[in-house]
Residue, then its C-alpha position, 0 to 999 in steps of 0.5 A: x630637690x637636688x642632690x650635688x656631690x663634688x668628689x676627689x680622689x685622693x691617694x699617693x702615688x702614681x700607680x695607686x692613683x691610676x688604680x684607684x681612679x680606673x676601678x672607681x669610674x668602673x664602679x661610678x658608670x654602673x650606677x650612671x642611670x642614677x645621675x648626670x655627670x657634668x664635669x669629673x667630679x661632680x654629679x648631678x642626682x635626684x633626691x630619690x636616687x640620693x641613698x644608693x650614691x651615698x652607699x656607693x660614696x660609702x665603697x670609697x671612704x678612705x680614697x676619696x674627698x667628697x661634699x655634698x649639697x642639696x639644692x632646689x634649682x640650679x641654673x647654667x650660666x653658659x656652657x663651651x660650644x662645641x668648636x668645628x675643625x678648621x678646614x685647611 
C-alpha cells in the first residue's frame, strides 16, 4: 500500500511564511530516504514508512494543512518533458 500526504503551509505574513517554509523542508529533507517527492506538496511514502512522516507531520501541527490518503496503486498519466534549449 500506499501512503499520499498533500500538505500546505499555512501562516500569515511574509516573513513568517518564509520562516516557517525554510525550517519545514529542512526538516522534511532529513527524512527524504522515507519518501518520493512529486510535486511541493505532495509525497509519496511506503505503508512501512508511514508512523515516522506522521510523527514528522505531528512537529508541525498548527502550520500546516495536511490529508492523507491510502491507496494500493496509482498510475501516471503523463509527466512534462523536459524541454531543450533552443540554440540561437
Amino acid at each position: 500500500m500506499i501512503v499520499i500526504y498533500i500538505y500546505d503551509l499555512k501562516i500569515t505574513g511574509k516573513k513568517a511564511y518564509n520562516n516557517l517554509k525554510r525550517n519545514f523542508y529542512y526538516s522534511l529533507n532529513k527524512q527524504k530516504e522515507r519518501f518520493k517527492r512529486r510535486t511541493k506538496s505532495v509525497l509519496l511514502v511506503e505503508e512501512r514508512d508511514e508512523k515516522e512522516i506522521d510523527k514528522f507531520f505531528k512537529q508541525w501541527v498548527g502550520f500546516i494543512e495536511l490529508y492523507k490518503i491510502k491507496a494500493d496503486s496509482i498510475e501516471q498519466v503523463f509527466v512534462k518533458e523536459e524541454q531543450t534549449p533552443v540554440e540561437k
